[in-house]
C-alpha positions in Angstrom: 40.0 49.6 73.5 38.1 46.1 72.6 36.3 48.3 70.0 38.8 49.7 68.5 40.7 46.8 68.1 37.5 45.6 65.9 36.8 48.6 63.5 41.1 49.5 62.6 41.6 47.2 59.7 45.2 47.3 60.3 45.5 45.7 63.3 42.9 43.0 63.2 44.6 40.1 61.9 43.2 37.8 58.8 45.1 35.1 57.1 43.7 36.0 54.2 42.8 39.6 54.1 45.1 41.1 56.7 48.5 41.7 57.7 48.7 41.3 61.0 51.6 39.5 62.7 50.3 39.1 66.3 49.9 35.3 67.3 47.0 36.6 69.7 45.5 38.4 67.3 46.0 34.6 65.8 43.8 32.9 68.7 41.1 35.7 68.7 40.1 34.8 65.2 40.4 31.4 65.4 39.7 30.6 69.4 35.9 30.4 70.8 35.6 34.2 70.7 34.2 33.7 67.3 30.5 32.6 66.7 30.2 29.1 64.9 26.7 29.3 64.2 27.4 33.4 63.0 30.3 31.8 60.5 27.9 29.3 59.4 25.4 31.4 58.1 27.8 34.1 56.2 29.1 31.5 54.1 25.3 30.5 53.1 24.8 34.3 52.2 28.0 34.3 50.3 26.8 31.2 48.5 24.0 33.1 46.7 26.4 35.2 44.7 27.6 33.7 41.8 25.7 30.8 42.4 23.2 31.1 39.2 26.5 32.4 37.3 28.7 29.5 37.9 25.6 26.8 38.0 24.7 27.4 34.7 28.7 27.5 33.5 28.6 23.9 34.7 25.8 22.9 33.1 27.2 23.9 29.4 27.9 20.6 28.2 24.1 19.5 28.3 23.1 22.9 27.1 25.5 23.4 24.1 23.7 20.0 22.7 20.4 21.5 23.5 20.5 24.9 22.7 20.6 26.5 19.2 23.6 28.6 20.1 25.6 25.3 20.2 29.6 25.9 21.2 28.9 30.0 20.6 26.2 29.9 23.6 29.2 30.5 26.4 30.3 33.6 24.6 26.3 35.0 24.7 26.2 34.1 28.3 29.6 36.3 29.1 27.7 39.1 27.2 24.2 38.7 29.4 26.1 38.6 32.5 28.6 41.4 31.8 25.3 43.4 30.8 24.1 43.3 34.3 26.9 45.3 35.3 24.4 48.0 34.5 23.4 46.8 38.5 26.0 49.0 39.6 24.8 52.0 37.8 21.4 51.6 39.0 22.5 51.0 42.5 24.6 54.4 42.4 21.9 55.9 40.7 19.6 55.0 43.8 22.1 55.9 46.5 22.4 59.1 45.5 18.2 60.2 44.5 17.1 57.7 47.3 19.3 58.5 49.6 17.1 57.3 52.3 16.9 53.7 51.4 19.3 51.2 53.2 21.7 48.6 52.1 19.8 45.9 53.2 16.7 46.6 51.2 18.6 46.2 48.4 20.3 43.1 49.2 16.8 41.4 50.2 15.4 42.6 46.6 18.9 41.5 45.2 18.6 37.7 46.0 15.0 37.8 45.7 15.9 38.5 41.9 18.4 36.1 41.7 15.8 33.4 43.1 13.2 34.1 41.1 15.0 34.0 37.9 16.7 30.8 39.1 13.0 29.3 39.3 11.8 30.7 35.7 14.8 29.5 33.9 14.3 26.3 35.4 11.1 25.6 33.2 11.7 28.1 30.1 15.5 27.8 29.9 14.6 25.9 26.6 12.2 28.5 24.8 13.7 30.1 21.8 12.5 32.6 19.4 13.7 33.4 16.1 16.1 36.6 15.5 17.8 37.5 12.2 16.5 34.3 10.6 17.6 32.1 13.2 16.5 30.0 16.5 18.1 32.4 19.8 17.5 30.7 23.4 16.1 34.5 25.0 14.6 33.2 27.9 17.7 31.4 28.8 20.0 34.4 28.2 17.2 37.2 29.7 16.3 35.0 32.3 20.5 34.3 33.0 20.9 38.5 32.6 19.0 38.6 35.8 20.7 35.9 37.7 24.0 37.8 36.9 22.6 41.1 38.8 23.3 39.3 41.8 27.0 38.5 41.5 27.7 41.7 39.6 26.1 44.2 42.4 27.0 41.9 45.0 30.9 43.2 44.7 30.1 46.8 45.6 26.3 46.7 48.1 27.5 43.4 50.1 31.3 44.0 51.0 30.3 47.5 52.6 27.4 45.9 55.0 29.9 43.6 56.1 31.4 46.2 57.8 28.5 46.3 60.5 30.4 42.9 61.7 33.9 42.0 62.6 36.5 41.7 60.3 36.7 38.0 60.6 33.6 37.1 59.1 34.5 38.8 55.9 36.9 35.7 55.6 33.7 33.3 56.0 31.8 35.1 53.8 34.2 35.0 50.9 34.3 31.1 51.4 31.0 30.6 51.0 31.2 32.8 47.5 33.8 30.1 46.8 31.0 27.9 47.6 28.9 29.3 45.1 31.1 27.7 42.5 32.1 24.4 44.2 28.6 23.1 45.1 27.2 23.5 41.7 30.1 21.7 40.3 29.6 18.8 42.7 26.1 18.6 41.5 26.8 18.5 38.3 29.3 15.7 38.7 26.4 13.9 40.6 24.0 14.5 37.4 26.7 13.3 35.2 26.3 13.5 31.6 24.4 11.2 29.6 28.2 10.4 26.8 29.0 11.1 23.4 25.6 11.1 20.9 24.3 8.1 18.5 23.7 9.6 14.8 20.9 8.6 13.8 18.7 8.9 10.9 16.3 11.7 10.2 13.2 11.2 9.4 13.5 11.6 5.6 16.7 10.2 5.8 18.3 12.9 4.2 20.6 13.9 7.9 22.1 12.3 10.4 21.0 13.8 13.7 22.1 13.4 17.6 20.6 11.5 20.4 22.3 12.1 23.6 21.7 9.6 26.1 20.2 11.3 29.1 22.0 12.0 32.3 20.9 11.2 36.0 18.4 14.2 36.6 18.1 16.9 33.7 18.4 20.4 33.7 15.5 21.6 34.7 16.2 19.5 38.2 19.9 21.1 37.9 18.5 24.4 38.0 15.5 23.9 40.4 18.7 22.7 43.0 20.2 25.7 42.8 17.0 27.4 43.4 16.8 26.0 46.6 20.6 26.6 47.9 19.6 30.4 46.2 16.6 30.6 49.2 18.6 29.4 51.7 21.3 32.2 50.8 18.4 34.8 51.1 17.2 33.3 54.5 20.7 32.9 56.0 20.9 36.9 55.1 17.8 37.4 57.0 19.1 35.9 60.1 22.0 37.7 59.9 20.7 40.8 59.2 17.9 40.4 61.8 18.5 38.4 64.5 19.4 39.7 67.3 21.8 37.0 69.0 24.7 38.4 66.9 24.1 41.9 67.7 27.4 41.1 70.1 29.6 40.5 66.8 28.5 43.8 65.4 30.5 47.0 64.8 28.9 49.7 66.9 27.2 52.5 64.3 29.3 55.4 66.0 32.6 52.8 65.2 31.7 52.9 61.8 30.7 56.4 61.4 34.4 57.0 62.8 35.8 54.8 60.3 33.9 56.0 57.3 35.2 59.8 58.6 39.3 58.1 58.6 38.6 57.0 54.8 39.7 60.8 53.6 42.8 60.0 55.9 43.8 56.6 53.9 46.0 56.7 51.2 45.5 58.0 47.9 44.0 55.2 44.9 45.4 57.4 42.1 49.2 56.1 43.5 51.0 54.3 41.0 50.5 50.8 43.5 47.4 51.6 43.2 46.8 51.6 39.6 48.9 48.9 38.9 47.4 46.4 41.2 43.8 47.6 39.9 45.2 47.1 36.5 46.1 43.7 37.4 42.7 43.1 38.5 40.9 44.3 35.6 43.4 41.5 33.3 42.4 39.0 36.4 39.2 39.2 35.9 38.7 40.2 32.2 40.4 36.4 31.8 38.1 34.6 34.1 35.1 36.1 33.4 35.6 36.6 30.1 38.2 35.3 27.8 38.2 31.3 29.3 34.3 31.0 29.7 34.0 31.9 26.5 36.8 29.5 24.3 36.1 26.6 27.1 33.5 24.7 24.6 36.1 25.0 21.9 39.3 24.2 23.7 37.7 21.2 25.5 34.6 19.7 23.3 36.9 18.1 20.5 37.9 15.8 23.5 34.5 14.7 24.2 31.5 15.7 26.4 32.9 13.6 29.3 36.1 15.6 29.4 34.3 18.7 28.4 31.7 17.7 32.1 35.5 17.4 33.9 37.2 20.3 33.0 34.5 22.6 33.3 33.2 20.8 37.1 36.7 20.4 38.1 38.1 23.9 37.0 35.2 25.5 38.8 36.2 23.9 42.1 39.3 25.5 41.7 37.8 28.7 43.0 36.5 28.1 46.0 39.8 25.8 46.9 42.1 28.9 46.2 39.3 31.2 48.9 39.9 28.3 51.7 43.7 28.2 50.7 43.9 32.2 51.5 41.5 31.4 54.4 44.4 29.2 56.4 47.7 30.0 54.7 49.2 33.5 55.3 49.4 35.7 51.8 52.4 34.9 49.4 54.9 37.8 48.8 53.9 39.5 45.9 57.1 38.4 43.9 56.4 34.5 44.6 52.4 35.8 43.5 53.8 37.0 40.1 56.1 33.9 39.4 53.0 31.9 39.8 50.9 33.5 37.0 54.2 34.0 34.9 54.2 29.8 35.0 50.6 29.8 34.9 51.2 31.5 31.2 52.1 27.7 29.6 49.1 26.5 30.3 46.8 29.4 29.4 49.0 29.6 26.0 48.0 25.7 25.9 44.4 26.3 26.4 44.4 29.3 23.5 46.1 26.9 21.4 43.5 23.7 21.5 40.8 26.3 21.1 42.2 27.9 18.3 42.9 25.0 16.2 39.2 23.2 17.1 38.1 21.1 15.6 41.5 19.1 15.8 43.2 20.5 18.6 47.1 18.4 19.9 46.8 15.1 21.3 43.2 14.5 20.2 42.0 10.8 20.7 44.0 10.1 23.5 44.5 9.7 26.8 46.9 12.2 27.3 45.3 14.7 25.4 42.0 14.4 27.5 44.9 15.0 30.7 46.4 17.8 29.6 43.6 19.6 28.8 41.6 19.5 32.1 44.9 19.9 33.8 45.3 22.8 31.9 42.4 24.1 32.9 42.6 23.4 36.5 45.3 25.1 37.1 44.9 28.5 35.5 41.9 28.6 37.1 43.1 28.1 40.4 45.9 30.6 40.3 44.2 33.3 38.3 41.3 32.8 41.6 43.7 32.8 44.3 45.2 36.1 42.2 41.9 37.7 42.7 41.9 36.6 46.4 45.3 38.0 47.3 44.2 41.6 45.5 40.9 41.6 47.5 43.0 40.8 50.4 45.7 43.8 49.5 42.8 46.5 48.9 41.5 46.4 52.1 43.9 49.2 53.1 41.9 51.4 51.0 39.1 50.4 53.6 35.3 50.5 51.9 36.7 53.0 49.2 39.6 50.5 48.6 37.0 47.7 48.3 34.2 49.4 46.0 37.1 50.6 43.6 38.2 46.9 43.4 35.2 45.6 43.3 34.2 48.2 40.2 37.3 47.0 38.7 36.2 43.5 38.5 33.0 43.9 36.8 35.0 46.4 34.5 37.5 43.9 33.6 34.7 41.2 33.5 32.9 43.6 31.3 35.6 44.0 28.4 36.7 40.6 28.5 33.5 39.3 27.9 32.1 41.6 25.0 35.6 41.5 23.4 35.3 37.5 23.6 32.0 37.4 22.5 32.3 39.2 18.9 35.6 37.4 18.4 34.2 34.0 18.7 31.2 35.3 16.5 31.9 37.8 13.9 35.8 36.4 12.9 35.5 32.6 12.6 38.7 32.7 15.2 36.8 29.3 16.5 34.8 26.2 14.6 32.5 24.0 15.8 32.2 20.8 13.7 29.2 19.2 13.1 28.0 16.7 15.5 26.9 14.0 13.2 28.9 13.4 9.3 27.0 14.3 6.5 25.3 11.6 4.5 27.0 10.1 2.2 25.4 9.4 -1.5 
């Protein structure tokens, strides 16, 4: 009976993934039943997901100064991380010729990937080479290609092994993904940035250049950080994977064997709900991945680098705030869940606006302006983020195929949002970037 209760998704109450209604079910998850130490170390696994991603997000307003790409370079990095959705091809592509291998192999290789491109980008994120007659930062957007591989395949090869565990550590694990998004941002609020840039003569005097006052650590120190919370997520898997004093919070094999045999019993994902909610998704995350990464230097930059650092730090917390907010708050109805994101509309059509009509976007020069803007960005994120919450939550009645189709959704609509973004911003002249420094005057 205990055993079942753990393997049928529907009775196995999560606030924030499940349905259930039972106040005991209530005490199981939350009462000592649950191991601390167990809890602990899924969120550190979890952290190593998007953790290269969304570092390197927050560290765009040092490396749009730095970098030749300059205010375009967010729209190349959608492009190189929506290109390692070619992860989930491979993956497939090995499940079904290597049949043999398991899961965990390829989650050990995964954030062994993830790590060791963390640690080369570090040092070479600044190489460039030239293409098509100008200066491209490759290293940073190969090296950036292969940190993506872990947050891309992570949505399909890690949601299924956590099936091997009780359904309340799914919860923990999705905070610590959070994580992966709030910790880089606190860091990078620690680092601070260095303000706006002296122009200063060139050497022949013929240019005004930029000299950025340096921040607290630069980012090769950044990025060497995130290095180390990337080992500790690949050590924390280890533990979990291998140690033996959780065995008691595993699923038994023949459990999951029985489970994987009901998935042909589960309703079908061709239903119009279905479809419509995976539709959702795809806009979701085609918008988060996507469109906002890529106008965020244009909407926010005219303000300053300062409120540029804020609303980039700031909306990135948002994440990980709406994950702990589904974590201890029951799901909204889905009628008070599209109210929010038809409010949350005004401030995305504000955001569109200020980018569109950089260099000069409303209220620029003043306090208000630099309010409205990181406001503005704070809040779309978090709702668009608890959104994707509420859907991961709501496809777990598919079971694992309910979960692999979401998660294939996501990278889909991640996909097209960020190739669509990324010729926009750099084939149409949609978006400007000004020049740093005046021209001299004669």
């Amino acid at each position: 009976m205990t055993l079942q209760l753990r393997v049928d998704e529907d009775r196995e109450y999560s606030p924030c993934l499940g349905e259930g209604d039972s106040e005991a079910n209530r005490i199981k998850m939350f009462g000592v039943k649950r191991r601390i130490a167990l809890d602990v170390l899924m969120a550190c696994w979890g952290l190593g997901t998007w953790l290269g991603v969304n570092g390197l997000y927050v560290q765009l307003p040092l490396l749009v100064e730095r970098l030749p790409e300059g205010w375009a370079l967010p729209s190349s990095m959608t492009v190189a991380i929506a290109s390692a959705n070619v992860g989930l091809l491979l993956y497939a592509l090995l499940k079904r010729f290597v049949a043999r291998v398991p899961d965990t192999a390829y989650i050990y290789g995964l954030l062994s990937v993830g790590l060791t491109a963390l640690l080369l980008n570090s040092f070479l994120y600044t190489e460039t080479a030239p293409i098509g007659g100008s200066d491209r930062s490759i290293a940073f957007l190969t090296l950036t290609f292969f940190t993506g591989l872990v947050g891309c395949t992570s949505s399909v090869l890690f949601y299924p092994y956590l099936r091997h565990f009780r359904d309340i550590y799914l919860t923990t694990y999705l905070v610590g993904e959070g994580l992966s998004g709030f910790i880089p941002s606190i860091l990078a609020l620690v680092q601070g940035v260095g303000g706006e840039p002296d122009c200063v003569p060139s050497a022949d005097n013929s240019t005004l250049v930029p000299v950025y006052p340096p921040p607290r650590f630069d980012s090769t120190v950044f990025i060497l950080l995130l290095a180390v919370l990337a080992a500790l997520s690949l050590v924390s898997f280890a533990l979990v994977d291998r140690c033996s004093a959780f065995n008691a919070e595993r699923v038994a094999p023949s459990a999951v064997a029985k489970d994987d045999e009901a998935e042909t019993q589960r309703e079908s994902l061709l239903r119009p709900n279905w479809i419509g909610v995976m539709a959702m998704m795809a806009c979701l995350n085609a918008l988060m991945n996507g469109v906002l990464p890529s106008v965020q230097s244009y909407s926010c930059m005219p303000y300053g680098t300062q409120t540029y650092h804020l609303a980039v730090s700031l909306s990135t917390m948002a994440n990980p705030l709406a994950c702990l907010a589904g974590v201890w708050l029951r799901p909204v109805p889905s009628a008070a869940l599209a109210a929010a994101l038809a409010v949350t509309a005004v401030p995305f059509a504000y955001i569109l606006t200020t980018a569109l009509m950089s260099p000069a976007p409303p209220l620029l020069n003043t306090a208000g302006g630099d309010f409205l803007v990181i406001i503005s960005w704070v809040v779309v994120m978090g709702v668009v983020s608890y959104a994707r919450m509420w859907v991961y939550g709501w496809a777990r009645r598919g079971g694992a195929r309910g979960m692999r189709a979401c998660g294939a959704v996501t990278q889909a609509g991640s996909a097209a949002g960020s190739i669509t973004l990324f010729f926009i911003v750099n084939y149409t002249g949609a978006f400007t970037q000004p020049d740093v420094c005046p021209p001299v005057s004669i």
